[in-house]
LUMFI-937230 format. One line per field, with one value per residue (C-alpha): residue number from 1; y, x, z; residue in three letters. Coordinates in nm, 2 decimals, decimal comma. Layout:
! LUMFI-937230
resi (NUM:...)
y (Y:...)
x (X:...)
z (Z:...)
resn (Ala:...)
END
This chain:
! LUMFI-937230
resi (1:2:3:4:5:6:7:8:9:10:11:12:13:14:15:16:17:18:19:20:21:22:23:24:25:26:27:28:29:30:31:32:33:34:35:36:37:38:39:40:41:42:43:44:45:46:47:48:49:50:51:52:53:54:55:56:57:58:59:60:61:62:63:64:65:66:67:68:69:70:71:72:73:74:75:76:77:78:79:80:81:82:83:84:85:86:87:88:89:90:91:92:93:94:95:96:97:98:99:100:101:102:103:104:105:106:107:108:109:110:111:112:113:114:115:116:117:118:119:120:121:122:123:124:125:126:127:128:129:130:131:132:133:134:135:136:137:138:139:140:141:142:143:144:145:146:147:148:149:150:151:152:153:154:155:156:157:158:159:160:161:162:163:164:165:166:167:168:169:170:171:172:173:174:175:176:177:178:179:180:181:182:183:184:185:186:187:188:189:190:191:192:193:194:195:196:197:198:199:200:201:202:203:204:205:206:207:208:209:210:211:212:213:214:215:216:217:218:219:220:221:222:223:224:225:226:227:228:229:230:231:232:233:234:235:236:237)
y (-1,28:-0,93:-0,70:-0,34:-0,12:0,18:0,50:0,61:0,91:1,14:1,25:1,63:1,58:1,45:1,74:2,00:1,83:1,85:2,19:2,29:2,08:2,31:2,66:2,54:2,50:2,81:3,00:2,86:2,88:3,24:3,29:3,12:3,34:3,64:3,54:3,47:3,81:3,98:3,78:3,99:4,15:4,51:4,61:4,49:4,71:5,09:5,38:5,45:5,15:5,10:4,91:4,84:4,82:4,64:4,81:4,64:4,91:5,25:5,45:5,77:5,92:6,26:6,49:6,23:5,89:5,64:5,39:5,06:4,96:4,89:5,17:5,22:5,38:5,55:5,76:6,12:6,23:6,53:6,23:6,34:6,64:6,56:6,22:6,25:5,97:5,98:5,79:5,70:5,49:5,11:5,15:5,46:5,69:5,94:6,09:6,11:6,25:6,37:6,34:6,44:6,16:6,12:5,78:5,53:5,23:4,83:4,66:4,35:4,40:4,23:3,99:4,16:4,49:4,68:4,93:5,04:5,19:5,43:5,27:5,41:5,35:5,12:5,22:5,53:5,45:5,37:5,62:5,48:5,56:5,39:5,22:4,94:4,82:4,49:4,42:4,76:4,87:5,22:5,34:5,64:5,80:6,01:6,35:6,48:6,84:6,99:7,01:6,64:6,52:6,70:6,48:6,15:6,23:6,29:5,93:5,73:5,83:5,82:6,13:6,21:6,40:6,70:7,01:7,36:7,48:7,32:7,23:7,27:7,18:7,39:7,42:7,01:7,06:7,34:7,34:7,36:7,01:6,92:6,62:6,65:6,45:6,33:6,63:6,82:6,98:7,06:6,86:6,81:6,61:6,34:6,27:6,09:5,86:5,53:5,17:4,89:4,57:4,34:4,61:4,37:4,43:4,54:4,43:4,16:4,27:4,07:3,97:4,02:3,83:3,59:3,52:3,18:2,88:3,07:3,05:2,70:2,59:2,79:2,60:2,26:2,33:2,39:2,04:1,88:2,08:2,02:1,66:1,63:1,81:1,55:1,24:1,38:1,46:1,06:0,95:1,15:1,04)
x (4,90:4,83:4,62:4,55:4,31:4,46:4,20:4,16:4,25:3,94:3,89:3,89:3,53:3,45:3,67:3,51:3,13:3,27:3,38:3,01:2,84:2,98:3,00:2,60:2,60:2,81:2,54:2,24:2,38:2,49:2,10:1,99:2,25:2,10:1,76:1,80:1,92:1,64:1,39:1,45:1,13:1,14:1,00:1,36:1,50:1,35:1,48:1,10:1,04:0,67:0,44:0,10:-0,13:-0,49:-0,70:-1,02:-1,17:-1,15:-0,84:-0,77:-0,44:-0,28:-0,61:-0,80:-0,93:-0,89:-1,19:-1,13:-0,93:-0,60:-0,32:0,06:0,27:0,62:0,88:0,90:1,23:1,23:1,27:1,64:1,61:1,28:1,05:0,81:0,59:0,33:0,05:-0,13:-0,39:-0,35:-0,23:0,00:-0,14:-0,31:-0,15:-0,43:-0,17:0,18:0,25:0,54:0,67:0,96:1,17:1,02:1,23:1,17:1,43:1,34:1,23:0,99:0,97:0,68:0,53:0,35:0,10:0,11:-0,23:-0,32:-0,60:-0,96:-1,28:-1,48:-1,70:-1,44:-1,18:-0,83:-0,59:-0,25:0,04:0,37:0,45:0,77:0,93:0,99:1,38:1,42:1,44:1,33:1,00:0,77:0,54:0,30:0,28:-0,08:-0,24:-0,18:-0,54:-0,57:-0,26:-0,42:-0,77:-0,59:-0,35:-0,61:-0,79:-0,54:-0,33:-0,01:0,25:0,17:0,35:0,22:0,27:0,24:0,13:0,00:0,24:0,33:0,52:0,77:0,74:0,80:1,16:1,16:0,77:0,84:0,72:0,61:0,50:0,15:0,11:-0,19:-0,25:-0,22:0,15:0,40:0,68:0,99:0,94:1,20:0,96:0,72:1,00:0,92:1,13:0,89:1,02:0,74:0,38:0,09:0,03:-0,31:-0,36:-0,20:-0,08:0,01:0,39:0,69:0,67:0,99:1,27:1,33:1,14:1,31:1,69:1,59:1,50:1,81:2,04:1,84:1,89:2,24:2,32:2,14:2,33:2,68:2,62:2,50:2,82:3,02:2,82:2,95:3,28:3,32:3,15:3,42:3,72)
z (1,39:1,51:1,26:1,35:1,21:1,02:1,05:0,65:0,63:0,49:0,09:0,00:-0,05:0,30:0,42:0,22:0,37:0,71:0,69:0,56:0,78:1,07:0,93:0,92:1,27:1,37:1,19:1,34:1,67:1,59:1,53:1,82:2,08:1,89:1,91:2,30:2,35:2,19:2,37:2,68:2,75:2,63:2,97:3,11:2,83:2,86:3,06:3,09:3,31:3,05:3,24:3,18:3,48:3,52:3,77:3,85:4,03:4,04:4,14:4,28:4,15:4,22:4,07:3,92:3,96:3,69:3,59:3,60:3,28:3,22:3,17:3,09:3,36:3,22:3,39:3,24:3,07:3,31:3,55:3,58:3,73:3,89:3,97:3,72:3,61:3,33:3,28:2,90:2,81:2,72:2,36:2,48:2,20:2,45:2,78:3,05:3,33:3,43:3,79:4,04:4,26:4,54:4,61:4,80:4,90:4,93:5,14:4,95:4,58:4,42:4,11:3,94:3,94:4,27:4,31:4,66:4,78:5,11:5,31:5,23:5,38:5,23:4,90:4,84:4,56:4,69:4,65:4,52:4,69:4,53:4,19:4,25:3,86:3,94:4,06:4,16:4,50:4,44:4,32:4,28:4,61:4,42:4,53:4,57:4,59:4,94:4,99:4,90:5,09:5,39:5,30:5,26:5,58:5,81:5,65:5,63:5,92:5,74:5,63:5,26:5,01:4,91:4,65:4,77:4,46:4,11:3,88:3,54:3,23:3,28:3,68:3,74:3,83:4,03:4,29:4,62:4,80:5,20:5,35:5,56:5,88:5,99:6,24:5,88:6,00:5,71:5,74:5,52:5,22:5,33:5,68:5,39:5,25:5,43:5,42:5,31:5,38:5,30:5,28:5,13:4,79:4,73:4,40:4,19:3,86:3,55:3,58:3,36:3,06:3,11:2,84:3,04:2,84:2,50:2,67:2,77:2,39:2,26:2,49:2,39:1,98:2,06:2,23:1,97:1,72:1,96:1,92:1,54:1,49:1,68:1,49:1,11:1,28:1,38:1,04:0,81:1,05)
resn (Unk:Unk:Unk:Unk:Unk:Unk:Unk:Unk:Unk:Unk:Unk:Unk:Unk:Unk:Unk:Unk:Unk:Unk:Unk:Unk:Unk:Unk:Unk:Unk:Unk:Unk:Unk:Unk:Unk:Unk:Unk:Unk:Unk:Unk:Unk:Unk:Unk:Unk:Unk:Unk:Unk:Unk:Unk:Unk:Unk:Unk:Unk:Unk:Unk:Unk:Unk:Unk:Unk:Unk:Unk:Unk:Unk:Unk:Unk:Unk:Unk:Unk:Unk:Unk:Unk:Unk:Unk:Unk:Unk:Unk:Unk:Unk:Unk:Unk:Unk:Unk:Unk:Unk:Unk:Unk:Unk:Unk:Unk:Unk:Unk:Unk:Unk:Unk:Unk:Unk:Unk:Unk:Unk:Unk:Unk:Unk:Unk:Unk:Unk:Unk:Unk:Unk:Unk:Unk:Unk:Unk:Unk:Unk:Unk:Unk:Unk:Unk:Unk:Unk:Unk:Unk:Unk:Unk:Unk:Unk:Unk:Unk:Unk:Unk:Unk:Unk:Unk:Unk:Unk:Unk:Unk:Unk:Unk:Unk:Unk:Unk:Unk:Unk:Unk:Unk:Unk:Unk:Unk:Unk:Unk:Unk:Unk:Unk:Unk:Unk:Unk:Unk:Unk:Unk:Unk:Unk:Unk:Unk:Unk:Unk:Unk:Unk:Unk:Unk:Unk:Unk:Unk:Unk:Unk:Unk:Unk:Unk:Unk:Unk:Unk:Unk:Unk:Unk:Unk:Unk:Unk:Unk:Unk:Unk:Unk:Unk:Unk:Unk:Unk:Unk:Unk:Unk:Unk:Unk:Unk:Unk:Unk:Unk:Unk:Unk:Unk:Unk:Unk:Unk:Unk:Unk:Unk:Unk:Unk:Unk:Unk:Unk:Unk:Unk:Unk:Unk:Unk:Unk:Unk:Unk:Unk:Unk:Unk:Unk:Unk:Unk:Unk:Unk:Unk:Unk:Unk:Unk:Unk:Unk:Unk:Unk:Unk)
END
């Protein structure tokens, strides 16, 4: 005799269980897409490309020279009519400089931040030369004083970007710039504008705080969820 197994057919209540077991899980895993989303670094997130930079030794920028510390580096909102880049202290509650840059270019970005610097002789502060956000191919030349650029020209033995007067506030957009060569000749800004394929990074900053190992849990909670899910589904039919 042949018997066969008729599936029952479930109650209103194990219906009504089901149905609440997975508008559970449609929330959670609502939470969890949301949560993944805003765990994007909020570096990755700002116009102003907010970095903060450790420096372990002193550091000549465009008219001063920072002490060793760390510092946050942000692109200036006059940055669309101009390369500006500002520089505040750690906390970003006081603005120690605003500088003009030009575009420097990386065939090959890098993963992390780099700070570029011109070659010094030793026991003098470097100078930096280039800030690189990390992923981007562009970044910032700093534009020193003329009388500096001539300096660190002549040292250095590279063209340098250079301002033919001091700026201000309301003068960013509009001084005239040069590039200076080593035999201190003016030179059109764009002669400074160099490809760097793979320059040496002179010092190694802390990297980008990575959303990875919080994706990576997300997508773990939701299998477990995906197949808690499936278990009640199989217990209720």
């Amino acid at each position: 005799m042949l018997f066969m197994r008729m599936a029952e057919h479930p109650s209103p209540a194990q219906e009504e269980t089901a149905m609440k077991i997975f508008k559970v899980v449609l929330v959670v895993l609502t939470i969890l897409v949301v949560a993944g989303m805003m765990a994007v670094p909020a570096q990755a997130q700002r116009w102003d490309k907010d970095t903060k930079v450790t420096f372990s030794q002193p550091v000549e920028i465009p008219g001063k020279i920072l002490s060793p510390g760390s510092y946050r580096f942000r692109v200036h909102p006059l940055a669309t009519a101009r390369n500006v880049v500002q520089i505040w202290n750690e906390d970003g509650t006081q603005l120690i400089t605003t500088v003009l840059c030009i575009y420097d270019y990386r065939l090959e970005p890098a993963g992390e931040t780099v700070m570029e610097f011109h070659e010094r002789p030793t026991g003098r502060p470097v100078a930096l030369r280039a800030w690189f956000y990390p992923g981007h191919h562009y970044g910032h030349e700093f534009v020193y004083p003329k009388t500096r650029a001539v300096e660190l020209a002549k040292e250095t033995h590279e063209i340098v970007p250079a301002e033919t007067v001091e700026p201000t506030e309301q003068t960013f957009a509009t001084v005239p710039l040069v590039a200076v060569t080593p035999e201190a000749k003016e030179v059109p800004v764009a002669q400074a504008i160099e490809t760097t394929p793979s320059r040496e990074v002179a010092q190694q900053l802390p990297k980008t705080a990575s959303s990875m190992p919080l994706i990576a849990l997300c997508g773990l909670a939701a299998m477990g969820l995906a197949i808690g899910l499936r278990l009640a589904a199989r217990r209720f039919s």
